[in-house]
Every structure is written in C-alpha cells, then in structure tokens.
HTML snippet that shows the backbone in 3Dmol.js (N, CA, C, O; Angstrom):
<script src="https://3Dmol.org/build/3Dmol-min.js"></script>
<div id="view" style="width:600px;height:400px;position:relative"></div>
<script>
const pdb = `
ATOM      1  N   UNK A   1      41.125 122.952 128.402  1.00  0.00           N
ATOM      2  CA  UNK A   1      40.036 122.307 129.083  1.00  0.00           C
ATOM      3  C   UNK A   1      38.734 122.951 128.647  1.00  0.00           C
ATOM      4  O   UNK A   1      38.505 124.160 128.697  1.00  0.00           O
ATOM      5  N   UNK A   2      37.890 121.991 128.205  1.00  0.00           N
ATOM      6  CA  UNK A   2      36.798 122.376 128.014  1.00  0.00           C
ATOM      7  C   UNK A   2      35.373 122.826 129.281  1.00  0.00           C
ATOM      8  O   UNK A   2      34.473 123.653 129.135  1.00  0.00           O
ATOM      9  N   UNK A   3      35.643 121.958 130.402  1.00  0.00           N
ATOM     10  CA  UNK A   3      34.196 121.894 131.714  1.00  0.00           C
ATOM     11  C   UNK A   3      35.611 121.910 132.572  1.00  0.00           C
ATOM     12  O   UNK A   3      36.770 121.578 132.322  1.00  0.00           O
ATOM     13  N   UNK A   4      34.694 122.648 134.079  1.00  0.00           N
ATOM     14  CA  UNK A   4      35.500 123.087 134.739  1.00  0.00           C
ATOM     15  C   UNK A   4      35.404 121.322 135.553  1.00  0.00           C
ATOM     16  O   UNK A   4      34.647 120.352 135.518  1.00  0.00           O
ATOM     17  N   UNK A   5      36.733 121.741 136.256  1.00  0.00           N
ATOM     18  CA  UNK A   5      37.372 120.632 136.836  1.00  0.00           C
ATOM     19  C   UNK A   5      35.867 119.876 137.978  1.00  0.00           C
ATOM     20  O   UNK A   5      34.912 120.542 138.378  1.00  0.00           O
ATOM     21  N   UNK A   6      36.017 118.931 138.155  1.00  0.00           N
ATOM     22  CA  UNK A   6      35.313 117.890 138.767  1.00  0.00           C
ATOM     23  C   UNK A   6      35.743 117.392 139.722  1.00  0.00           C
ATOM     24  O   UNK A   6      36.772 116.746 139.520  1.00  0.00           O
ATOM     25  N   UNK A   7      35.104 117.432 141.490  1.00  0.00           N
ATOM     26  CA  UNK A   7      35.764 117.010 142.338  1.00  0.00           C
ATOM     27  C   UNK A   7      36.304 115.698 142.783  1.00  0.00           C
ATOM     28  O   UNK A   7      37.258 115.362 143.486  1.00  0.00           O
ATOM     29  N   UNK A   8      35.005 114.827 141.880  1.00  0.00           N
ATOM     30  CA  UNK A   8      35.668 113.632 141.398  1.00  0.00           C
ATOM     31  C   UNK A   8      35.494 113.017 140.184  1.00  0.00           C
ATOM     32  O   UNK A   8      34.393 113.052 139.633  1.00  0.00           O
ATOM     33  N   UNK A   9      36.374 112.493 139.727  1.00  0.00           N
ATOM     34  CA  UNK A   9      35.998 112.109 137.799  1.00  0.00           C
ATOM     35  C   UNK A   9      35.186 111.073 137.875  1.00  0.00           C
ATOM     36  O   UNK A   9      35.009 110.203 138.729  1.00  0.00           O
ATOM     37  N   UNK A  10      34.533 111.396 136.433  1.00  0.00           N
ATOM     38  CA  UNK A  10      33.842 110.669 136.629  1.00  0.00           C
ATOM     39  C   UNK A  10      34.441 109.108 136.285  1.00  0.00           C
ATOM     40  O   UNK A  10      35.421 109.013 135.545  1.00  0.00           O
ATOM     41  N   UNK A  11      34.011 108.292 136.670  1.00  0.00           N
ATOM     42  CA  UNK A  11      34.794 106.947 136.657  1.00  0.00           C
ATOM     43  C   UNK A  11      34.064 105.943 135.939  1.00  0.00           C
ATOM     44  O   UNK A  11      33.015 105.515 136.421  1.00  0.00           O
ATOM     45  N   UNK A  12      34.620 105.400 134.538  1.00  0.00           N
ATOM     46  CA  UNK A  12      33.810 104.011 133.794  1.00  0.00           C
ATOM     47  C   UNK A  12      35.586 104.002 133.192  1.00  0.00           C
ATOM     48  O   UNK A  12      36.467 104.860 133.142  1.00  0.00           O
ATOM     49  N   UNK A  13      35.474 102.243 132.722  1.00  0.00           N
ATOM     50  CA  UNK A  13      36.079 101.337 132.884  1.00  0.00           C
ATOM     51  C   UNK A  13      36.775 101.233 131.235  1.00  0.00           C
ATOM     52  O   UNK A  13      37.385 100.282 130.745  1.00  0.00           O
ATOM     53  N   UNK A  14      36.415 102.656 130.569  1.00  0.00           N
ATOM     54  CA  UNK A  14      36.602 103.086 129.755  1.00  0.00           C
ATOM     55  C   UNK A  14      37.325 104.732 129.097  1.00  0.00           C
ATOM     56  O   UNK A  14      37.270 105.526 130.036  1.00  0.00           O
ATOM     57  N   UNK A  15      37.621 105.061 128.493  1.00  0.00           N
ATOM     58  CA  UNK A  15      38.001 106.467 128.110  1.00  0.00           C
ATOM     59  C   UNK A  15      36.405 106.528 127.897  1.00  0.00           C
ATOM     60  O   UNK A  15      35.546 105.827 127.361  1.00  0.00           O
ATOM     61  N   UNK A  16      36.499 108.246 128.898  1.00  0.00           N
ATOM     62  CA  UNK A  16      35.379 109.033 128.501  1.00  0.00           C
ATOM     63  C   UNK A  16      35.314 110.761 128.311  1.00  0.00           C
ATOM     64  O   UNK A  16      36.296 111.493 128.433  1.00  0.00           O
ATOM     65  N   UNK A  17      33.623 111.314 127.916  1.00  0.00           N
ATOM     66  CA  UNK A  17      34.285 112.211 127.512  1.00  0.00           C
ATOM     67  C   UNK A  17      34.926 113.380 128.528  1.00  0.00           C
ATOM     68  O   UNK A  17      35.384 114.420 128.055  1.00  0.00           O
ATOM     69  N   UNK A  18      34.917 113.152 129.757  1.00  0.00           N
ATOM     70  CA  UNK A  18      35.598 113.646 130.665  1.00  0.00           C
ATOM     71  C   UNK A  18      37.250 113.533 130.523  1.00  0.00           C
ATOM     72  O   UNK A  18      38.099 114.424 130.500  1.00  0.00           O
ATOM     73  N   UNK A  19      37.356 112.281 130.450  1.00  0.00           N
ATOM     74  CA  UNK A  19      39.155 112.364 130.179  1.00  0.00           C
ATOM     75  C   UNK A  19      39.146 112.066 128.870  1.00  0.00           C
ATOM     76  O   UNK A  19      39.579 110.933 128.663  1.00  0.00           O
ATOM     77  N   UNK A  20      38.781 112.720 127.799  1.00  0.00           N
ATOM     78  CA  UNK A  20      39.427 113.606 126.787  1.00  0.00           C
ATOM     79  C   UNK A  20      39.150 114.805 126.531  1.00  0.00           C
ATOM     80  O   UNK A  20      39.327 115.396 125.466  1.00  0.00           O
ATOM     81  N   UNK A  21      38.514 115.370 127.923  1.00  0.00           N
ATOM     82  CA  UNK A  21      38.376 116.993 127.611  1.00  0.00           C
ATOM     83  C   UNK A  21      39.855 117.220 128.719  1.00  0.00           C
ATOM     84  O   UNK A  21      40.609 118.175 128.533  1.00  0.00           O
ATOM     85  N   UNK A  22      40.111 116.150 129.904  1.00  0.00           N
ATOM     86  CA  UNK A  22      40.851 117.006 130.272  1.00  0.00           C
ATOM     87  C   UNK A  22      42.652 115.699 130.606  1.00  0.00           C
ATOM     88  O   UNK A  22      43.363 115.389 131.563  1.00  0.00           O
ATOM     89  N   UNK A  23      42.571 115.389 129.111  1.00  0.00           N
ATOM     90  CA  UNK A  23      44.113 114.478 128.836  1.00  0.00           C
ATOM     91  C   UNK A  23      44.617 115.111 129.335  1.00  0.00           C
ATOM     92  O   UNK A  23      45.175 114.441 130.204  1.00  0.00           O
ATOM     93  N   UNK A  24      45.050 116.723 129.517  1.00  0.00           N
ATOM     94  CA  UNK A  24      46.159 117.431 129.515  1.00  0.00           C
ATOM     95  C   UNK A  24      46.647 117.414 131.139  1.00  0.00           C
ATOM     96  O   UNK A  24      47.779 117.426 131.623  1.00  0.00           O
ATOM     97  N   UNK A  25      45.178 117.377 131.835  1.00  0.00           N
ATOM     98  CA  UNK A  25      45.300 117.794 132.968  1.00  0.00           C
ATOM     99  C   UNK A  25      45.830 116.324 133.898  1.00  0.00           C
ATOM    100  O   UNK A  25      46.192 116.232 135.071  1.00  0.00           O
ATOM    101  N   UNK A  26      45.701 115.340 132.882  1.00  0.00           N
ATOM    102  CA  UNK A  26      46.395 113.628 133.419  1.00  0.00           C
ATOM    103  C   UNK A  26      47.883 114.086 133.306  1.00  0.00           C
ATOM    104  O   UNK A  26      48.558 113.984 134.330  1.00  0.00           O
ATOM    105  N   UNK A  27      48.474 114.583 132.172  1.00  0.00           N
ATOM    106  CA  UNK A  27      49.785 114.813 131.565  1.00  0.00           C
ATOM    107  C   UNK A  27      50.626 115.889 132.749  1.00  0.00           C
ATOM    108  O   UNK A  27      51.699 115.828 133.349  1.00  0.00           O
ATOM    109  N   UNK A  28      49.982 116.440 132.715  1.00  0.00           N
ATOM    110  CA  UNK A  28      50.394 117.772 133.676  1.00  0.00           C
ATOM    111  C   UNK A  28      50.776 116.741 135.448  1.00  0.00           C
ATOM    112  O   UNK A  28      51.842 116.762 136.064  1.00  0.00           O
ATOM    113  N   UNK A  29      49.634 116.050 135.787  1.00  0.00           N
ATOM    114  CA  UNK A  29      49.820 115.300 136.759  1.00  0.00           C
ATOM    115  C   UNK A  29      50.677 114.290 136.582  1.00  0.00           C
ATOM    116  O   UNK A  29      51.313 114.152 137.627  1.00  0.00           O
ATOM    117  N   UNK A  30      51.015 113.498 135.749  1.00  0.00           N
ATOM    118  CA  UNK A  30      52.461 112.720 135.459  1.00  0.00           C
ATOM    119  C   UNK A  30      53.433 113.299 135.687  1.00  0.00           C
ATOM    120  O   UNK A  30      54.225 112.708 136.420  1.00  0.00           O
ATOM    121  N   UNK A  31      53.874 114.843 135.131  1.00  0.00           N
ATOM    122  CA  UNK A  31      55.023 115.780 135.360  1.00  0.00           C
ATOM    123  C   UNK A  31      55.088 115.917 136.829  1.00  0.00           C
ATOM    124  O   UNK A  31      56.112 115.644 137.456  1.00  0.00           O
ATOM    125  N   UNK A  32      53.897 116.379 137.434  1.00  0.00           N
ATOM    126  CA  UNK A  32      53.914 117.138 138.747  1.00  0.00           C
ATOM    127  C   UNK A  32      54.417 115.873 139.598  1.00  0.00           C
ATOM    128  O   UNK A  32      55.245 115.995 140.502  1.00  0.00           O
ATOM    129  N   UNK A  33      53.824 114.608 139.217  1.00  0.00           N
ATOM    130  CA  UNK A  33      54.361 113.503 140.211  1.00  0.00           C
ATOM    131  C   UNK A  33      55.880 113.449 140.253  1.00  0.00           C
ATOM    132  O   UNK A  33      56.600 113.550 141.247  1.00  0.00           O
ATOM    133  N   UNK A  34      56.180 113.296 139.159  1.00  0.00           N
ATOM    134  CA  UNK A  34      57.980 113.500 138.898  1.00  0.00           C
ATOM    135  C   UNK A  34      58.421 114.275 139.393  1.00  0.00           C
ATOM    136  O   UNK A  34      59.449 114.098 140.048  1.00  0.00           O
ATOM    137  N   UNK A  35      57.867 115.379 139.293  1.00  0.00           N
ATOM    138  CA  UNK A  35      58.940 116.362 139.910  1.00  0.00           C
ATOM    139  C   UNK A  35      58.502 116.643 141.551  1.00  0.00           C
ATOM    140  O   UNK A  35      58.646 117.683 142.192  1.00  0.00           O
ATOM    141  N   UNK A  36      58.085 115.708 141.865  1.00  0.00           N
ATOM    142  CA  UNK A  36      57.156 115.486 143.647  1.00  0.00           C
ATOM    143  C   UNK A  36      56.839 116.668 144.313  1.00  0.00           C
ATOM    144  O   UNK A  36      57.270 117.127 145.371  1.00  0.00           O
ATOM    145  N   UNK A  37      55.684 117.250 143.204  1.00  0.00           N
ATOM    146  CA  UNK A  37      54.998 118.224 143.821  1.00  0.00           C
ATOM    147  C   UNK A  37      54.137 117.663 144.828  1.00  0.00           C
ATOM    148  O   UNK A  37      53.802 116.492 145.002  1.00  0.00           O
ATOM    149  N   UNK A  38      53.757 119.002 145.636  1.00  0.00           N
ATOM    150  CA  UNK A  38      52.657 118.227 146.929  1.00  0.00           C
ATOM    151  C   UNK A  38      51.240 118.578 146.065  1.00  0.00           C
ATOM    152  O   UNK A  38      51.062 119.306 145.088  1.00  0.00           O
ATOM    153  N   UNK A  39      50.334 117.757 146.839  1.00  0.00           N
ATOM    154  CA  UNK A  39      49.196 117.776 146.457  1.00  0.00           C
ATOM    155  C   UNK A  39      48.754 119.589 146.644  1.00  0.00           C
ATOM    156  O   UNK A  39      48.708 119.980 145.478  1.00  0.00           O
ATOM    157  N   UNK A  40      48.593 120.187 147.104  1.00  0.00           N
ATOM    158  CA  UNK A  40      48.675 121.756 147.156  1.00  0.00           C
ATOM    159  C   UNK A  40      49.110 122.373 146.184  1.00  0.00           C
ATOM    160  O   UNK A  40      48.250 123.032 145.600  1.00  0.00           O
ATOM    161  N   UNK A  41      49.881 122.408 145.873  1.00  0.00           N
ATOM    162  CA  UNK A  41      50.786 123.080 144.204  1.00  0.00           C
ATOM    163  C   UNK A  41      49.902 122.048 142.961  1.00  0.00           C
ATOM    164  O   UNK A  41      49.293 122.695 142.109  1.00  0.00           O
ATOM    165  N   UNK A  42      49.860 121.079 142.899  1.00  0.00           N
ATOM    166  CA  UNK A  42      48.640 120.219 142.196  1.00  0.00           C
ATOM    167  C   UNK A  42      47.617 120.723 141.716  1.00  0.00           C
ATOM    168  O   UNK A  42      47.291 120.963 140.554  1.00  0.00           O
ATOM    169  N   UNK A  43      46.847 120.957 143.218  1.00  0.00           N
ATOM    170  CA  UNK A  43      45.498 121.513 143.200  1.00  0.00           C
ATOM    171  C   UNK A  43      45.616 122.911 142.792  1.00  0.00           C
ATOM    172  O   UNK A  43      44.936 123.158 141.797  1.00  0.00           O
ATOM    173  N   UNK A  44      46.301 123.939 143.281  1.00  0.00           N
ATOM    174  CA  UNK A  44      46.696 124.995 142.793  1.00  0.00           C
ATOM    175  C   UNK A  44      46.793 125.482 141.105  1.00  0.00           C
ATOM    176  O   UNK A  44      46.065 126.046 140.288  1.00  0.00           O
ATOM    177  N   UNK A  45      48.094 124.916 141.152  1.00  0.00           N
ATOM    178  CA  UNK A  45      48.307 124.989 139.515  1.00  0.00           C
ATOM    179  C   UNK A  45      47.785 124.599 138.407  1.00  0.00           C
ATOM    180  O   UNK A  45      47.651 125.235 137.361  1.00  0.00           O
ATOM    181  N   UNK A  46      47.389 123.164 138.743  1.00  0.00           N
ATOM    182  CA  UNK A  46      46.948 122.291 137.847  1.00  0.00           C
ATOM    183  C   UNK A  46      45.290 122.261 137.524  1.00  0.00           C
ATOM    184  O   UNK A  46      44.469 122.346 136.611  1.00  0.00           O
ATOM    185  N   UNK A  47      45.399 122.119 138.614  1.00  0.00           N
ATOM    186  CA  UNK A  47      43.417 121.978 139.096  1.00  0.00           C
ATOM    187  C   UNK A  47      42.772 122.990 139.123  1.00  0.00           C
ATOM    188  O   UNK A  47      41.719 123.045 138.488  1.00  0.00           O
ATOM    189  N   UNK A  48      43.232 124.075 139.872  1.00  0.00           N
ATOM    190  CA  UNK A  48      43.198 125.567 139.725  1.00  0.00           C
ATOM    191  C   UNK A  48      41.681 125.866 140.738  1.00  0.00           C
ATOM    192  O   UNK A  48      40.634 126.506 140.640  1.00  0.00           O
ATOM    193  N   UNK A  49      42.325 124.999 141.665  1.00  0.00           N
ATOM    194  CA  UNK A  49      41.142 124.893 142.846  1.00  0.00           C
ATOM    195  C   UNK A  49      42.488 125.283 144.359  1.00  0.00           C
ATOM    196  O   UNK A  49      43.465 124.697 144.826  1.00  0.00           O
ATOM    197  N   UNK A  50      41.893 126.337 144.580  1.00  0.00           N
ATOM    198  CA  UNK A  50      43.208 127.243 145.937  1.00  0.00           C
ATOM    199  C   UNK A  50      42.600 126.074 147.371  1.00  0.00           C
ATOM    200  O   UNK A  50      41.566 126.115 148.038  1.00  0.00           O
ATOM    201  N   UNK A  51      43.810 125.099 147.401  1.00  0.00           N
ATOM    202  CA  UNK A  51      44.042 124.912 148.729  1.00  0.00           C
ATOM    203  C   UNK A  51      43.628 125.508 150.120  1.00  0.00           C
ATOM    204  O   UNK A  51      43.281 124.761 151.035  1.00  0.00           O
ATOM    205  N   UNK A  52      43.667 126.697 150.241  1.00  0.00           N
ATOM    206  CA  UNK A  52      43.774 127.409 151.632  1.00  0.00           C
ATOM    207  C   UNK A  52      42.378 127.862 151.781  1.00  0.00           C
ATOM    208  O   UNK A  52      41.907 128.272 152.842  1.00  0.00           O
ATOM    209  N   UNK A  53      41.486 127.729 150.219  1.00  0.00           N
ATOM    210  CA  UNK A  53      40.210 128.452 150.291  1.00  0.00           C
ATOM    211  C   UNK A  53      39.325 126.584 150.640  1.00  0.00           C
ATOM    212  O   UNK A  53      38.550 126.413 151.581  1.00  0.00           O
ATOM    213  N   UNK A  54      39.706 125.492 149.667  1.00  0.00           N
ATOM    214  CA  UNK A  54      39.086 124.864 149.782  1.00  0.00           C
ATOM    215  C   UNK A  54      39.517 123.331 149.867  1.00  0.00           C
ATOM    216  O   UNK A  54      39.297 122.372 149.126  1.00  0.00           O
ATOM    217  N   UNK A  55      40.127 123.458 150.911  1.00  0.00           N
ATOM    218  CA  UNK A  55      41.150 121.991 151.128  1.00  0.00           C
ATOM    219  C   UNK A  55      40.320 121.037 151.221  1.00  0.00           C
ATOM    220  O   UNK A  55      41.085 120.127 150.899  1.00  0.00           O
ATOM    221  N   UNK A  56      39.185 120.453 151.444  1.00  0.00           N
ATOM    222  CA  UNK A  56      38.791 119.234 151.698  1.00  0.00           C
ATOM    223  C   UNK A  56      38.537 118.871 149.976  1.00  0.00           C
ATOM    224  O   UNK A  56      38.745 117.707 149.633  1.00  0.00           O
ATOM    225  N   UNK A  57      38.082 119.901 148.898  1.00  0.00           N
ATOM    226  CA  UNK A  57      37.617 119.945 147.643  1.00  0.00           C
ATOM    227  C   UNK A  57      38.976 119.918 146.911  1.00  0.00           C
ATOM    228  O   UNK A  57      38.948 119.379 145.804  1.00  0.00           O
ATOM    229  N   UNK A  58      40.083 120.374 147.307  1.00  0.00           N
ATOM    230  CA  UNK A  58      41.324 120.172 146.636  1.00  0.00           C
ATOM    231  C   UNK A  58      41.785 118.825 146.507  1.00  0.00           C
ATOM    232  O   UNK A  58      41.823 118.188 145.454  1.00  0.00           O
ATOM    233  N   UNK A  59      42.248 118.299 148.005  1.00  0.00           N
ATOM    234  CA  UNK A  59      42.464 117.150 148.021  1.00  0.00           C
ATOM    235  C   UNK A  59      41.869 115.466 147.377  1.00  0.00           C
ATOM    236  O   UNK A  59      42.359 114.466 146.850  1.00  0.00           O
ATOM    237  N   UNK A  60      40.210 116.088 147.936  1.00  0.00           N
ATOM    238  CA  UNK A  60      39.509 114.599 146.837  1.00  0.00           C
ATOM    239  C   UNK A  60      39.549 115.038 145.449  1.00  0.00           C
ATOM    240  O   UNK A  60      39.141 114.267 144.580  1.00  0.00           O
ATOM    241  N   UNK A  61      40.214 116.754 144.995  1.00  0.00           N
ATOM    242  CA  UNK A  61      39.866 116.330 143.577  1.00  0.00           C
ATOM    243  C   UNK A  61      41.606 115.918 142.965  1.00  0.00           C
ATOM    244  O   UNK A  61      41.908 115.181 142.026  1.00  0.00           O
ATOM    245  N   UNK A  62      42.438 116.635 143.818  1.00  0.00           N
ATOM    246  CA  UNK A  62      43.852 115.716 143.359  1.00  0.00           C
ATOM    247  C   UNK A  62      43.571 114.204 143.386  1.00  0.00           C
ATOM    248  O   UNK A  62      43.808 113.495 142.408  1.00  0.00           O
ATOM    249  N   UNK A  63      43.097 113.770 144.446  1.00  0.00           N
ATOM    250  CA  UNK A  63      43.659 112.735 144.762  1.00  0.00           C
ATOM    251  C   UNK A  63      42.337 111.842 143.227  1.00  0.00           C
ATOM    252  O   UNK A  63      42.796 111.053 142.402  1.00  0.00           O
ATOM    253  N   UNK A  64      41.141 112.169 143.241  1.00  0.00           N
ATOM    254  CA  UNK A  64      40.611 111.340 142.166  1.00  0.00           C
ATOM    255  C   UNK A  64      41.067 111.864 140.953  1.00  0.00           C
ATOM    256  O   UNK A  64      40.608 111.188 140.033  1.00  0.00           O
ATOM    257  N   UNK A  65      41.752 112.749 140.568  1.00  0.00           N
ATOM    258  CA  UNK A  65      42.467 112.993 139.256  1.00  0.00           C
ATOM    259  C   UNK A  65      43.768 111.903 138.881  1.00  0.00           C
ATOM    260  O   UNK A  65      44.180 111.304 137.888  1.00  0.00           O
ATOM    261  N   UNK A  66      44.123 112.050 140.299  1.00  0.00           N
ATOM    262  CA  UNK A  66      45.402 111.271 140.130  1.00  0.00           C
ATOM    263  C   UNK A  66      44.801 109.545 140.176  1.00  0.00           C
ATOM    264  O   UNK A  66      45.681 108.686 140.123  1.00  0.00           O
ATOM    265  N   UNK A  67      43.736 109.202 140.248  1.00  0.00           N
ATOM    266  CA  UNK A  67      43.551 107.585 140.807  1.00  0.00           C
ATOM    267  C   UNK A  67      43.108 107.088 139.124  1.00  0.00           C
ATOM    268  O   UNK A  67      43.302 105.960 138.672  1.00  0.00           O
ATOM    269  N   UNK A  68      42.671 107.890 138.604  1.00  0.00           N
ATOM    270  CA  UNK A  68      42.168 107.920 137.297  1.00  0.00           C
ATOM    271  C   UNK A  68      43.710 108.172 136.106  1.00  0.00           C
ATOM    272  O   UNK A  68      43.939 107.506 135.096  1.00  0.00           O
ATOM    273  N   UNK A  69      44.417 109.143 136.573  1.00  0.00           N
ATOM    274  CA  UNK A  69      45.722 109.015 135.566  1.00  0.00           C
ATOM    275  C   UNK A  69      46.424 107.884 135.818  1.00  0.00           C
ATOM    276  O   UNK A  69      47.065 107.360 134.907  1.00  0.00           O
ATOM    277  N   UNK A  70      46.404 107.359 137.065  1.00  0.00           N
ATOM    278  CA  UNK A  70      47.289 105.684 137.532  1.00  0.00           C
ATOM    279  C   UNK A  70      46.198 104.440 136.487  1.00  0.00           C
ATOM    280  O   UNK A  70      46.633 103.468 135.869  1.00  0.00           O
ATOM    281  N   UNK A  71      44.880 104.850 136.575  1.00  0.00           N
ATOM    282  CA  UNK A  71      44.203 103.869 135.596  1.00  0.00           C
ATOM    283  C   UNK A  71      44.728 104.172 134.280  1.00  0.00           C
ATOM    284  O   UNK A  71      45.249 103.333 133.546  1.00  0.00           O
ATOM    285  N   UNK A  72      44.594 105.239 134.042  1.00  0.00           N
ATOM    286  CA  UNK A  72      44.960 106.038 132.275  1.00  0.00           C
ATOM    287  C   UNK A  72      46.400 104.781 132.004  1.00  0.00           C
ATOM    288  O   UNK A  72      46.234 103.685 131.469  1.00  0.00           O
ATOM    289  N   UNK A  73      47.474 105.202 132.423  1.00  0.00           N
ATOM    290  CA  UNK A  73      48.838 104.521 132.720  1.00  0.00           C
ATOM    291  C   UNK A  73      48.799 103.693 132.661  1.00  0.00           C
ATOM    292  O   UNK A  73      49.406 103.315 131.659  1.00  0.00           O
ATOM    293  N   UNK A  74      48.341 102.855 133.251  1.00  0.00           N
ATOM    294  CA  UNK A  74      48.311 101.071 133.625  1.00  0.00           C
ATOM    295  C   UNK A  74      47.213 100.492 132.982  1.00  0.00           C
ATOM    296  O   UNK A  74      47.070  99.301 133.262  1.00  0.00           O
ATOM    297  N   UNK A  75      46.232 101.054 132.056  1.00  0.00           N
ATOM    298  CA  UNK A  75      44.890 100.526 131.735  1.00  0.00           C
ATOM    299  C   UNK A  75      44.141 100.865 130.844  1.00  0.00           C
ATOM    300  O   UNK A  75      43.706 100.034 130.047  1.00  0.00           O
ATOM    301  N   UNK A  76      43.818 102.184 130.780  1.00  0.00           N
ATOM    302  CA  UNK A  76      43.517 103.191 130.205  1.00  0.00           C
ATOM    303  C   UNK A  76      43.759 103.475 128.721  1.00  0.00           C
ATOM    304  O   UNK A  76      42.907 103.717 127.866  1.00  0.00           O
ATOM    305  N   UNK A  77      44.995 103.403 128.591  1.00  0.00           N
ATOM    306  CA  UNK A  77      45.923 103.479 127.615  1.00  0.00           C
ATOM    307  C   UNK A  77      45.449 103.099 126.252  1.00  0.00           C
ATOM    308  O   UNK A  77      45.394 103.801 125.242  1.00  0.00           O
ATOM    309  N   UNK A  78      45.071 101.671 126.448  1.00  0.00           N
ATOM    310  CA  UNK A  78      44.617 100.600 125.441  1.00  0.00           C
ATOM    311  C   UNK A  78      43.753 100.958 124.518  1.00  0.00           C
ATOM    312  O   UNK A  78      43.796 100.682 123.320  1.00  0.00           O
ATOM    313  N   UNK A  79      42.712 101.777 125.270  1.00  0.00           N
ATOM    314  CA  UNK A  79      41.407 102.529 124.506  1.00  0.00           C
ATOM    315  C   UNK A  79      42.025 103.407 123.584  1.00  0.00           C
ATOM    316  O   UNK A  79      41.250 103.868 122.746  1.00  0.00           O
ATOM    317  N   UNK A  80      43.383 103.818 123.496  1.00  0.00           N
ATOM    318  CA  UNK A  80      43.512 104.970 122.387  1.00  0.00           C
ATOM    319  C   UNK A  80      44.262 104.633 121.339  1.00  0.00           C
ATOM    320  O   UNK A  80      44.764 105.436 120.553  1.00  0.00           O
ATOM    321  N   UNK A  81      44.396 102.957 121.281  1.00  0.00           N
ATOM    322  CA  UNK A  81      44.665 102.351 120.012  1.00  0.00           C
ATOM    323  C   UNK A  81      43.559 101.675 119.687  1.00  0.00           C
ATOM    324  O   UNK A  81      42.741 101.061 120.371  1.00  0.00           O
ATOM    325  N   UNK A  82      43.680 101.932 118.252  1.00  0.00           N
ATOM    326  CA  UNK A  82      41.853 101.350 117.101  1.00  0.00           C
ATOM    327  C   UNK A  82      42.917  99.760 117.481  1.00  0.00           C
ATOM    328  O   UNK A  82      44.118  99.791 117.751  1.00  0.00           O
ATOM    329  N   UNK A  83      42.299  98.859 117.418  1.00  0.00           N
ATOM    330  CA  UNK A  83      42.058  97.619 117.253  1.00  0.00           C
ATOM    331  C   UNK A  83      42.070  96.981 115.929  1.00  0.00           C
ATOM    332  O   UNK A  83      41.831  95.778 115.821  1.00  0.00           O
TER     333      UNK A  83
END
`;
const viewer = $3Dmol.createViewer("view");
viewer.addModel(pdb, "pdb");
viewer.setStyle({}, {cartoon: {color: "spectrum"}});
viewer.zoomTo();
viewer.render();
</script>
C-alpha cells in the first residue's frame, strides 16, 4: 500500500487511483469474507485500524472497503481489460 487507508473510498464509477494503490487490500477482503471473518479482525488485520481504539472509524472503513470490493466483483472488473 502506497496512502494510508481511507475511512471511506473514494467512490467514481470507475477504477481509480485509490483502488490500484490498494487492489491488495480488495483481495485480502475477498479471503477474509470466505473465511467469515468479523468485521474487527478485518479492520484489525487488514485495515490496520484497532477496533477497541476506534470502532465507529473501523467499521465505516470495513464496511466502505468492502461496498467498493462488491463493486470491484460485480462491475469493476471490466476496467482492467483494454478494450
């Protein structure tokens, strides 16, 4: 990762340069869904934002990391084939 994590991504209707500094951290959240981590271990591990210090900032930033990898998945995608 290049910029530290963002409590909420930034959001256009496109790949930007926010999610390609932090693909990995979409990838990492695909795994963590699978293996049904809680949002806490998420934010923790992944995000590397401590739950217990800053839960209201954990949660909106799991939860807009994750609303943005469900776009990546279902939408997203398209942008990373040339045409």
């Amino acid at each position: 990762m290049t910029e530290e994590i963002a409590t909420k991504v930034p959001w256009a209707e496109n790949l930007t340069a926010y999610d390609n500094d932090h693909f990995s951290v979409y990838l990492k959240l695909i795994d963590a869904c699978a293996n049904n981590a809680s949002e806490d271990e998420m934010a923790l591990t992944i995000l590397g934002i401590d739950p217990a210090l800053q839960p209201a900032r954990a949660r909106k930033a799991v939860r807009s990391h994750l609303e943005r990898t469900y776009w990546l998945i279902s939408n997203g995608y398209k942008d990373l084939f040339p045409r």
